[in-house]
C-alpha atoms as one frame of an Amber mdcrd trajectory, in Angstrom:
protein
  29.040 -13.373 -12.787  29.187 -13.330  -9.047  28.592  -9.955  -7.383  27.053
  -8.756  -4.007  23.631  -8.069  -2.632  20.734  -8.726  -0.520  18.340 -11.481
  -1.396  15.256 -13.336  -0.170  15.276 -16.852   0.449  13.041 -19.311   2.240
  14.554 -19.815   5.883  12.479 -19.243   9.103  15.582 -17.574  10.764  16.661
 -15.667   7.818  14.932 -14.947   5.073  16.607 -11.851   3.907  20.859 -11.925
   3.727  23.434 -10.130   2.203  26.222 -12.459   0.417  27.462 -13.653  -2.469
  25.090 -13.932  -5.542  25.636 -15.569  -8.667  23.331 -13.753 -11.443  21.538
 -14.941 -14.421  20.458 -13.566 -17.686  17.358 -15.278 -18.791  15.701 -14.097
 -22.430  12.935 -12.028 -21.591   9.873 -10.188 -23.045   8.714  -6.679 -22.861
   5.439  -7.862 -24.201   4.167 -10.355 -25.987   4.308 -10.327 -29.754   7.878
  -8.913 -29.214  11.081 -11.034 -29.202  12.802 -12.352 -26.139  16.122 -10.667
 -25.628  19.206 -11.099 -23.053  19.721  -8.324 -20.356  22.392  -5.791 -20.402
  24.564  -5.365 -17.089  23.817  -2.431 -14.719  24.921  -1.222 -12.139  22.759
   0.039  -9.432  22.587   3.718  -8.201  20.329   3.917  -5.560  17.073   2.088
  -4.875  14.318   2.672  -2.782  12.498   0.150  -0.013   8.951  -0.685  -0.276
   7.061  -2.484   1.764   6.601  -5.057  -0.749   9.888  -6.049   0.011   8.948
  -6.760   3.814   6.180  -8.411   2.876   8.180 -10.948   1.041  10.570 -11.151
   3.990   7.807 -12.290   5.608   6.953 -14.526   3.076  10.310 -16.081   2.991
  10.152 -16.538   7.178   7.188 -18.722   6.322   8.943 -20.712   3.379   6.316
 -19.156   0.850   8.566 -17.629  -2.151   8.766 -20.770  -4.487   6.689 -18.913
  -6.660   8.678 -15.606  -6.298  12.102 -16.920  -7.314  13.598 -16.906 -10.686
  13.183 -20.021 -12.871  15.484 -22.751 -11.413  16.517 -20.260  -8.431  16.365
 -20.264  -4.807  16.747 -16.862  -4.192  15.666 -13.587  -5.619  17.503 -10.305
  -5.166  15.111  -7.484  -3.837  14.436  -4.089  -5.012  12.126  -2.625  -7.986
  12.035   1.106  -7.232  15.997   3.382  -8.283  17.988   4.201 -10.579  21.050
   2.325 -12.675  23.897   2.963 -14.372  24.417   1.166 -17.708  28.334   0.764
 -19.295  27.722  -0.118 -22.380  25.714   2.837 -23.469  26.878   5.746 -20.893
  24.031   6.810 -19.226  21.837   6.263 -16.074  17.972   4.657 -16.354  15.266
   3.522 -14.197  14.001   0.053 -14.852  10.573  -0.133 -16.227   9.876  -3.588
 -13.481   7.023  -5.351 -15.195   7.196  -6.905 -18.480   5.927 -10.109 -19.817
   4.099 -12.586 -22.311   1.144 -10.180 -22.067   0.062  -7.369 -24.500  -0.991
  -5.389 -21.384   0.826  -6.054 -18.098  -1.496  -4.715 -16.144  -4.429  -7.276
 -16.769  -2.697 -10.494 -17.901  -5.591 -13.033 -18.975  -4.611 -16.524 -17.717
  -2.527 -17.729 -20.664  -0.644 -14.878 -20.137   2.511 -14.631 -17.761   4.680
 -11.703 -16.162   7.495 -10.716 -14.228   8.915  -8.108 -11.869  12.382  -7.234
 -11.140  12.763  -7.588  -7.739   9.170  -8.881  -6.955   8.336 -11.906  -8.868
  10.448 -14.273 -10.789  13.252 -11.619 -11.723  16.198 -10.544  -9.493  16.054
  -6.544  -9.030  18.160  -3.670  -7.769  19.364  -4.608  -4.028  23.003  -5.876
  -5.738  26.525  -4.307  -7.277  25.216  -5.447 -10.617  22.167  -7.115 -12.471
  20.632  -7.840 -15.994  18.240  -6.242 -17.440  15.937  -6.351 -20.581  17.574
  -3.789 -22.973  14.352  -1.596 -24.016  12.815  -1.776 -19.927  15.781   0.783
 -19.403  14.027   4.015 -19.312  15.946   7.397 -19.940  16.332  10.168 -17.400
  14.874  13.680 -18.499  17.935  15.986 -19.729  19.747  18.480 -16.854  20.102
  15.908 -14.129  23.530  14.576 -14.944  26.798  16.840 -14.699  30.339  15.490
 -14.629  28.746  11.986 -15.064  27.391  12.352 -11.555  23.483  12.392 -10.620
  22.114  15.163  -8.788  21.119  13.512  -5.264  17.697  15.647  -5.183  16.966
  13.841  -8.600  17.828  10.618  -7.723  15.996  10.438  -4.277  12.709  11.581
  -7.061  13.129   8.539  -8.581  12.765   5.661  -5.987   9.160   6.796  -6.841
   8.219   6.302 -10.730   7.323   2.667  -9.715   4.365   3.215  -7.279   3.716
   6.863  -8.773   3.262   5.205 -12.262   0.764   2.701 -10.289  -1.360   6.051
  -9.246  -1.160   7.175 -12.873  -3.112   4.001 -13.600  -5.099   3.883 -10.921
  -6.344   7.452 -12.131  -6.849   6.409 -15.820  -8.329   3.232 -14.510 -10.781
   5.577 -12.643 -11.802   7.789 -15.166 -12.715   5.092 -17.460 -14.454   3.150
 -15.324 -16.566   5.948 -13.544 -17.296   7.704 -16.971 -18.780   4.458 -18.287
 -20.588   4.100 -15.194 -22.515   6.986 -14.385 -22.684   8.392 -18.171 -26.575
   7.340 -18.705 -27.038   9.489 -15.508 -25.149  12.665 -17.425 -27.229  11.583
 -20.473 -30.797  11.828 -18.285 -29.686  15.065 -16.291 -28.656  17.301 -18.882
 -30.347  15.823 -22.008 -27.085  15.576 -23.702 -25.445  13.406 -26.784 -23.500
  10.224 -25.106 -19.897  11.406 -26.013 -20.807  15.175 -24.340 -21.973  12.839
 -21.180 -19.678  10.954 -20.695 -17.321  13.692 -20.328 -19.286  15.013 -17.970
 -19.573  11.913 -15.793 -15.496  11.713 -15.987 -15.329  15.123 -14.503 -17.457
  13.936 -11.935 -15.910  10.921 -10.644 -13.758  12.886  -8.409 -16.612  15.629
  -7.074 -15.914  14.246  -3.530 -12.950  12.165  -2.996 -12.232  10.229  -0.078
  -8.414   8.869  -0.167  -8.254   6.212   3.486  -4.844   5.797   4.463  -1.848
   8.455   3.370   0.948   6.093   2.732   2.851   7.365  -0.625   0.468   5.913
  -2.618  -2.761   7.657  -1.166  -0.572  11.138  -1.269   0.453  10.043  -5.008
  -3.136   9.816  -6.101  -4.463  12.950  -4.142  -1.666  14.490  -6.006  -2.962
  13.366  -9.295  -6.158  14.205  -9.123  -5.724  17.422  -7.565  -3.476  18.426
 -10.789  -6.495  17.283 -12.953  -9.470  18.113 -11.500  -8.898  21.001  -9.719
 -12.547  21.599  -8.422 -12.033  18.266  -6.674 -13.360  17.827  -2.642 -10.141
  15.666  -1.549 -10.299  14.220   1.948  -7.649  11.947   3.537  -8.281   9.592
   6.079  -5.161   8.855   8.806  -3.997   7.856  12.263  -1.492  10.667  12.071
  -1.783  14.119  13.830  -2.465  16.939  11.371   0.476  18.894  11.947   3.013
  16.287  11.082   5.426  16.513   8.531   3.785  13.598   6.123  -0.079  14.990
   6.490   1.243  18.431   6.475   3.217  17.817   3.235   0.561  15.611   1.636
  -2.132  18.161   1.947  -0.126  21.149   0.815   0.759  18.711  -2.037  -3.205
  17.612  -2.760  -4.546  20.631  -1.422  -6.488  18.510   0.664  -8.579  18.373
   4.150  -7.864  16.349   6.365  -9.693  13.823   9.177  -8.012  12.107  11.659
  -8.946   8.388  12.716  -9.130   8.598  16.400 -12.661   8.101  16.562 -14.780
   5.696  19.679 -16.401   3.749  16.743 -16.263   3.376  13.194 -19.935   5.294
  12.882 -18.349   8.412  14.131 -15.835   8.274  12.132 -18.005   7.610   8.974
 -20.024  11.096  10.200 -16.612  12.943  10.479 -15.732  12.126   6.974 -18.910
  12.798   5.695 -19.398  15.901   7.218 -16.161  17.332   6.291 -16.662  16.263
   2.519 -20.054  17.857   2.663 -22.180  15.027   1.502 -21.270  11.389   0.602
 -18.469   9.939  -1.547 -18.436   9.984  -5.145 -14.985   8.473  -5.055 -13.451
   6.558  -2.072  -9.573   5.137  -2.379  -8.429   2.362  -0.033  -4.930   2.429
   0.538  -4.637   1.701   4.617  -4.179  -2.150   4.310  -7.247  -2.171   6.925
 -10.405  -4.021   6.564 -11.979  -0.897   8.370 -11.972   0.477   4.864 -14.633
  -1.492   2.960 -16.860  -0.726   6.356 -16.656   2.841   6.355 -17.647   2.604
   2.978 -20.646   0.365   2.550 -21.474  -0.182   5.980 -21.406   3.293   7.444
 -22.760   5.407   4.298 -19.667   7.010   2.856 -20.087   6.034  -0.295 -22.720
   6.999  -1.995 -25.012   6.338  -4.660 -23.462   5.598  -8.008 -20.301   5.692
  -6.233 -17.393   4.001  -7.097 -14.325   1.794  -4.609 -10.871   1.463  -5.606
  -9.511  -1.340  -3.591  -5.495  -0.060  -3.408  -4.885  -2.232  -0.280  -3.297
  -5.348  -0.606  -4.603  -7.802   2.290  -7.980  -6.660   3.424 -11.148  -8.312
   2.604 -13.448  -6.348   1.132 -17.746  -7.412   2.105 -20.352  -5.666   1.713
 -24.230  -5.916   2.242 -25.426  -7.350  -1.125 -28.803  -5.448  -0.501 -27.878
  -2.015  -0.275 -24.887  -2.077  -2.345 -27.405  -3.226  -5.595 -29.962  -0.848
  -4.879 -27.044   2.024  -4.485 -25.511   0.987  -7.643 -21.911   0.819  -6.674
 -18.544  -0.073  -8.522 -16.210  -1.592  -6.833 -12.623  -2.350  -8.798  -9.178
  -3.367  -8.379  -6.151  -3.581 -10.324  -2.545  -2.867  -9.590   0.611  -1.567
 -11.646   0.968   0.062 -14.567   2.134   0.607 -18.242   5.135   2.127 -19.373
   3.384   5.452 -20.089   2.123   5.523 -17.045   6.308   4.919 -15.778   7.409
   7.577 -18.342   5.099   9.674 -17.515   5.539   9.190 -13.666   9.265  10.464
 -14.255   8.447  13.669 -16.289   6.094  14.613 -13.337   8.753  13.606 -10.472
  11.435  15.327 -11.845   9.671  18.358 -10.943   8.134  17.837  -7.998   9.546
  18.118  -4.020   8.853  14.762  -3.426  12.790  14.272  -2.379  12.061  16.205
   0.478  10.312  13.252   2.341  13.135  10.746   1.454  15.825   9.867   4.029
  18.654   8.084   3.327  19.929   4.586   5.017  23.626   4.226   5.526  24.655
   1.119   2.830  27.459  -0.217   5.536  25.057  -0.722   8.241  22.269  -1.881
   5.862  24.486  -4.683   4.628  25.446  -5.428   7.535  22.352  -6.588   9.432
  19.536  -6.126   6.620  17.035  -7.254   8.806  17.376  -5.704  11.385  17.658
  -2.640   8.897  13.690  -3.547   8.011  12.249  -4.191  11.078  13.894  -1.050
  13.240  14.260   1.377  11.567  12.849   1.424   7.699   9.095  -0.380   8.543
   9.061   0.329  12.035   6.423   2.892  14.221   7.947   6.274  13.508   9.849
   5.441  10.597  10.307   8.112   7.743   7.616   8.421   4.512  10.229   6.971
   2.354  13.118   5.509   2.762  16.382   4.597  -0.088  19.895   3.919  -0.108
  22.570   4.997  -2.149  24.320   1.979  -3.350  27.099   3.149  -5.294  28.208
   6.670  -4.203  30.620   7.729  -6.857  27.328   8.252  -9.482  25.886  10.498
  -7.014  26.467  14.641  -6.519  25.837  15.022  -3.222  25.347  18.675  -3.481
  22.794  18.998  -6.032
């Protein structure tokens, strides 16, 4: 079947087009132990841009996507993050992205294998229509539909279950890791059983937060936490002015404080943050793609003892001083993506949030037309909005809901 879209291909000049595309429909797993199955055609809805996808742009500039493409392809269509339509069973979805020969997608062991629509080895959402595995079709929640049209608000919500669903994880992830860290500690302090400590040392884990960078995925897990451990200290780290729309939204949303990055050197900046938290770090998130991070962290003192780093960036190298960092007793981890409770559960708490509000929408024609262009100037760009989608197919959509 031969249908339009934008893909990525390896080409210095143009790695990114919009043309024809002729689409497959590999057997695929959910997980392993499960059988393979054929996709079922969608169409999409809208989708969402993430900067995954300009990453791989750059990728393909630099002839590096061999890796990325589906089996036997030379191209892969973009886009892991909106919603589709499905014929054959009347109803919209959102495509659960990563499924596999793994019983847990998120930590594959190295006979295991994966794949992501639209990121790695699976065409995704950027086209008219595509395949997809028949149970990674997730339902919508019930009063978003009328007249067989979406509500707009709704569907600009859910160009974010993908990375949100990552946060959910990267919570979870947290709370087991720090309560099996610092549980002996609980255990000493309050001369407790081990179950009743490491409780406590869960609760803990999030006594003084810092969150570096406020992309969507540091407001995502401010968010989180902020639901779940209300007596959190929350503090996010940014270039941004205060008053602007995304800090001001993102600390309404996190109930959070707030220190801005404009610092003469990193030390000062360490002090800031400390002093506004009111001690050291308990908790700090890295999600500003700078190296900076791991130095304001181990270098400079934020974290402190027992503390624990959650590496979110993808790029940076994180070093520390193997000295202090074993007498301090810190954890560092780092794992992306999620399950599909963490998805599911992503949606139920999107569909009734705001988090439309800081979605803008890009105008398909002139996407299409010069997709590039598109990426560089206006949707990754200085100044560019929070979020951006595009509505791909506007006769789904109720513009006035």
């Amino acid at each position: 079947m031969q249908v339009k879209g934008t893909y990525f291909q390896n080409d210095k000049e143009n790695p990114l087009v919009y043309g024809d595309i002729n689409l497959i429909n590999p057997k695929r797993r959910r997980l392993r132990g499960e059988e393979e199955k054929e996709g079922i055609l969608a169409e999409t809805v809208i989708a969402g841009f993430c900067g995954t996808d300009h990453e791989l742009m750059r990728m393909g500039s630099e002839g590096l996507l061999d890796k990325k493409f589906p089996e036997g392809e030379k191209r892969l269509i973009n886009g892991h993050e909106g919603v589709v339509w499905v014929p054959s069973q009347n109803r919209f979805a959102i495509v659960l992205i990563r499924g596999g020969n793994a019983y847990d997608p998120t930590r594959y062991t190295e006979e295991e294998s994966y794949f992501e629509y639209g990121c790695d080895g699976a065409d995704g959402l950027f086209s008219d229509h595509n395949y997809y595995h028949p149970d990674m079709l997730l339902p919508i929640p019930d009063g978003y539909v009328k007249d067989g049209k979406l509500a707009l608000s709704f569907a600009k919500k859910m160009v974010f279950p993908d990375p949100y669903g990552c946060m959910v994880f990267q919570l979870e992830r947290m709370e087991d890791m720090g309560s099996a860290h610092n549980f002996r500690v609980e255990m000493a302090k309050n001369k407790c059983s081990e179950e009743e400590a490491r409780k406590l040392a869960k609760e803990h884990v999030f006594d003084r937060t810092v969150i570096f960078g406020l992309g969507t995925t540091g407001m995502f897990i401010g968010d989180l936490i902020r639901q779940k451990y209300p007596e959190a200290k929350i503090v996010f780290v940014a270039r941004s002015e205060k008053d602007s729309p995304k800090i001001s939204f993102a600390l309404e949303q996190a109930n959070a404080d707030y220190v801005k990055s404009c610092y003469d050197t990193n030390e000062e900046l360490a002090k800031a943050i400390c002093d506004e938290l009111g001690g050291t770090a308990t908790t700090f998130i890295g999600t500003s793609g700078n190296g900076v991070e791991s130095e304001i962290a181990f270098k400079h003192g934020v974290l402190g003892c027992n503390g624990i780093y959650n590496s979110f960036s993808l790029g940076p190298v994180v070093s520390f001083d193997t000295m202090p960092f074993g007498f301090k007793n810190h954890l560092i981890l780092s794992s992306i993506n999620f399950r599909q409770a963490h998805m599911e559960k992503a949606i139920e708490i999107l569909a009734k949030s705001r988090y439309d509000e800081i979605v803008e929408l890009v105008d398909k024609e002139e996407f299409i037309k010069d997709p590039m262009g598109m990426y560089e100037n206006q949707i990754f760009c200085k100044g560019a909005p929070l979020k951006s989608a595009v509505v791909w197919n506007e006769k789904y959509i109720d513009f006035e809901r």
